[in-house]
C-alpha positions in Angstrom: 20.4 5.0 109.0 22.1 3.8 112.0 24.9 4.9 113.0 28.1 2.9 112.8 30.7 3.0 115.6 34.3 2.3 115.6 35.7 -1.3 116.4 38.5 -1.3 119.5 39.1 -4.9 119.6 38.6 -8.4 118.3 39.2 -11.9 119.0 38.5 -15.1 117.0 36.5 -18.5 119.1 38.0 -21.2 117.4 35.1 -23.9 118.7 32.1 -21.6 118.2 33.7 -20.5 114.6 33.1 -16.6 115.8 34.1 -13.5 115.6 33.5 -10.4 118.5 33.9 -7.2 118.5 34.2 -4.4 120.9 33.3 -0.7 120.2 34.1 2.5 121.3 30.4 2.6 122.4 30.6 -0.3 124.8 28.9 -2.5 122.4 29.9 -6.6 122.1 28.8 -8.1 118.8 29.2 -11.8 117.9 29.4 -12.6 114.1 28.8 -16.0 112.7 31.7 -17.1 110.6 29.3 -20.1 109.0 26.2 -18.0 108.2 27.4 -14.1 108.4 24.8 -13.4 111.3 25.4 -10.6 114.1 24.0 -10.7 117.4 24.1 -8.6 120.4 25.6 -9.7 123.5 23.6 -8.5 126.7 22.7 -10.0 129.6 19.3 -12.1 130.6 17.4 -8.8 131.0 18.5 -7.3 127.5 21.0 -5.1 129.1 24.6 -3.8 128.3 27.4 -4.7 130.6 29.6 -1.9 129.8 29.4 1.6 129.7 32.2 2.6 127.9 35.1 2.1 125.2 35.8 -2.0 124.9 39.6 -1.9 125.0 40.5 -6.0 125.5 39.3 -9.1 124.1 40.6 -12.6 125.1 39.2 -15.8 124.5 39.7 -18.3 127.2 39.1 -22.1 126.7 37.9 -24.2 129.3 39.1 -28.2 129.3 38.7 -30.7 131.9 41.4 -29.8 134.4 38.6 -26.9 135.1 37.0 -29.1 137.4 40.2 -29.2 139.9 40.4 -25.2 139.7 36.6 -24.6 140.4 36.8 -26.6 143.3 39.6 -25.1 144.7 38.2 -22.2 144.4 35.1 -23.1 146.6 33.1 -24.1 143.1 30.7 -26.4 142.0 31.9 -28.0 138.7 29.5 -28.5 135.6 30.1 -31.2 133.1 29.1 -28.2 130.5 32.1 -26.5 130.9 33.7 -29.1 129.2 35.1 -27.8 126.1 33.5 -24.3 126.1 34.6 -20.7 125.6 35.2 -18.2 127.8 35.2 -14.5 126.3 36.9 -11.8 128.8 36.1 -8.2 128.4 38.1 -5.4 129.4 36.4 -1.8 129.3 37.5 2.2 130.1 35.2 1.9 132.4 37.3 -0.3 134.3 35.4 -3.5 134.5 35.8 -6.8 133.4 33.2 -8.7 132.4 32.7 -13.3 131.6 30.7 -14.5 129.0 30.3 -18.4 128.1 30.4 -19.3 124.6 28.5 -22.5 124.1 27.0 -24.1 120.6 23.0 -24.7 120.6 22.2 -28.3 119.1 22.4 -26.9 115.7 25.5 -25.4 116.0 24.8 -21.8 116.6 26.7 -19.9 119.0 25.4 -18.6 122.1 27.1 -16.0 124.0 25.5 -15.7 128.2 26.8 -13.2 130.6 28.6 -14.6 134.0 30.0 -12.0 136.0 31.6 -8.6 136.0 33.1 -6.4 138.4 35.3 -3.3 138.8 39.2 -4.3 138.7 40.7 -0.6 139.0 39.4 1.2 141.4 41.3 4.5 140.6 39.2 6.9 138.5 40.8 7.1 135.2 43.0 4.1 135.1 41.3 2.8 132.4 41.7 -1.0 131.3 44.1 -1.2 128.3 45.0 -4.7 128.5 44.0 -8.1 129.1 45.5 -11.6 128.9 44.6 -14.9 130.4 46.8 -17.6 131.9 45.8 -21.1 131.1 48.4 -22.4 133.3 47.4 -20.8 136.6 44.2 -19.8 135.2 44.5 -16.5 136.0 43.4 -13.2 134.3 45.8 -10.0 133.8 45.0 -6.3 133.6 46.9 -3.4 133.1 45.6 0.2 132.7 46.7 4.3 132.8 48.3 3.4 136.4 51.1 1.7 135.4 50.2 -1.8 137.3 49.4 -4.8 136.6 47.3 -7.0 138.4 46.8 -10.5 138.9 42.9 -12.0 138.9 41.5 -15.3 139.5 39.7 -16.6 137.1 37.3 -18.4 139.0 35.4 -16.4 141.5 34.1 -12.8 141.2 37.0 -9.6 141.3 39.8 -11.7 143.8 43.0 -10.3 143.3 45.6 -12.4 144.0 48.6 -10.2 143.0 49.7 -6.6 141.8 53.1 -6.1 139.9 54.5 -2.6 140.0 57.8 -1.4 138.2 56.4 0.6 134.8 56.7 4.2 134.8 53.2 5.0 132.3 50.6 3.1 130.9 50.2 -0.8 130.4 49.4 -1.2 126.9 49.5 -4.9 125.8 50.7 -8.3 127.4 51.9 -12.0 126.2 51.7 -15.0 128.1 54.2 -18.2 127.7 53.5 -20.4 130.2 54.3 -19.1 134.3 56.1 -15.7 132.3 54.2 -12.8 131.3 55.1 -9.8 129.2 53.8 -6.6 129.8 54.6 -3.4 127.2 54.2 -0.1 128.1 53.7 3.7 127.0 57.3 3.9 129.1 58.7 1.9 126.0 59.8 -0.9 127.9 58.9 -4.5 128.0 58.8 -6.6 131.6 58.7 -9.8 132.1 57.3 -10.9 135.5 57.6 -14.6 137.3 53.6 -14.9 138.1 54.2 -17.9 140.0 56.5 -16.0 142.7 55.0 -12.7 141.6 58.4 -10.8 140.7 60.0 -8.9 138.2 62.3 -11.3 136.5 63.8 -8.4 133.5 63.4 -4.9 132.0 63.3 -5.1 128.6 64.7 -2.0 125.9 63.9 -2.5 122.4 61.9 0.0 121.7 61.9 4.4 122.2 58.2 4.5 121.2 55.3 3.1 122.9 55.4 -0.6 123.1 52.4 -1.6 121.1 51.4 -5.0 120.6 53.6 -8.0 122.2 53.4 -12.0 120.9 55.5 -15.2 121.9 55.7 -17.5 119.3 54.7 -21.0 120.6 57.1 -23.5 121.2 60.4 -21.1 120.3 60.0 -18.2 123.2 60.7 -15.8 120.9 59.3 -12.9 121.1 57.8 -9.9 118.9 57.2 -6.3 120.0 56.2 -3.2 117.7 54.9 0.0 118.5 54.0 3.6 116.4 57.2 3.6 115.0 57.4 1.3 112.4 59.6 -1.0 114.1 58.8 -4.7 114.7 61.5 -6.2 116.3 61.6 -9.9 117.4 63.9 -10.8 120.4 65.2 -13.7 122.7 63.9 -13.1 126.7 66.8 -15.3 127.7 65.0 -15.9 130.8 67.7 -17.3 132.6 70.1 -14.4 131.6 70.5 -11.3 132.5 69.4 -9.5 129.6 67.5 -10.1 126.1 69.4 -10.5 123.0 67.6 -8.9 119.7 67.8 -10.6 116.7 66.4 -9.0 114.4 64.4 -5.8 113.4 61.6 -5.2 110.2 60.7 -1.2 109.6 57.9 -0.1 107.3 57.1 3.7 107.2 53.8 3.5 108.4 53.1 2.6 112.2 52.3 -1.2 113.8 49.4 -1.3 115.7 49.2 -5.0 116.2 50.6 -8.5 115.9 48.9 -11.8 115.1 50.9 -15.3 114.7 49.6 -17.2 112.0 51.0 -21.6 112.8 
């Protein structure tokens, strides 16, 4: 019988109708929403990319105004990546690693590997987080180390920034246009000006491990939980000094997660 191993992360591709999932031994599996298939993901030669625990999954869709960024980025544009997915992988074994998503003529979803490389070079800062930036088009990570860094998203491993202020482990981010939001094991949440590259606030909601972090679209408001039971959903007031909380939910058993639901 084979052995089962426990999912670490999952993300939803809207165009592909898809499902993956990471595990805590490195594998990537697709799942067909439509016909309730699995598959794989390795690359051309049948090998896997990772070698261990899949901590991060983002999905990252690609429009036309991918054509300016590739070719500023010394790229050669293809009319495929039109409309296409882009799945970003972030392991413990501090890679990150590309895969398209495109749909075969009868509508099945094919996953191929692009490119990987080593974003932490410490040993042990293992990748805990990942979020991309549609506006800048540029891919976050944070890890044991406390930093986040700033990635392009075109191009192979070029760092184009590295925010320091936490005091323990990056453990989730949230994007809202130029801002991100980066919780921590040091119970804070910062928000960071990715444009400039600076801190713009500390946030302190929270005297647990900040969890899971979301901005809901179109209000900024934000939502922050961690092991305590505690969601709590805030105003960044980005051009004040300070958040404002407005109001707090508690259950008694922990919150690992946040999902908005339009």
């Amino acid at each position: 019988r084979e052995k089962k191993h426990e999912i670490t992360a999952m993300v939803y591709l809207p165009r592909a109708n898809a499902i993956i999932t990471g595990h805590e031994n490195s594998d990537l599996k697709m799942w067909s929403v439509d016909c309730q298939q699995e598959a794989l993901l390795r690359t051309v030669s049948g090998q896997s990319v990772h070698e261990n625990t899949i901590s991060s999954l983002v999905v990252a869709a690609r429009g036309a105004e991918d054509a300016a960024q590739k070719a500023a980025a010394g790229l050669t544009s293809d009319a495929t990546d039109v409309g296409v997915e882009t799945l970003i992988v972030g392991s413990y074994d501090r890679q990150l690693s590309f895969w398209k998503i495109t749909l075969t003529s009868d509508g099945t979803a094919m996953a191929k590997f692009e490119r990987a490389y080593l974003a932490h070079d410490e040993i042990g800062d293992e990748i805990l987080a990942v979020a991309y930036a549609p506006a800048s088009a540029s891919v976050f990570t944070g890890g044991n180390a406390g930093i986040v860094r700033k990635w392009a998203f075109w191009g192979a491993g070029k760092l184009e920034a590295a925010y320091e202020g936490h005091d323990d482990s990056v453990i989730c981010f949230a994007v809202d246009g130029h801002f991100l939001f980066s919780g921590s094991a040091d119970c804070t949440v910062r928000i960071w000006e990715t444009t400039q590259g600076y801190e713009l606030k500390v946030v302190r909601v929270h005297q647990v491990t900040v969890q899971s972090l979301l901005v809901i679209p179109d209000s900024g408001v934000a939502a922050s939980c961690g092991f305590d039971g505690r969601v709590v959903f805030w105003d960044p007031q980005i051009g004040r000094p300070s958040a404002l909380e407005l109001q707090t939910y508690e259950q008694r058993e922990e919150f690992r997660s946040l999902a908005y639901v339009d």
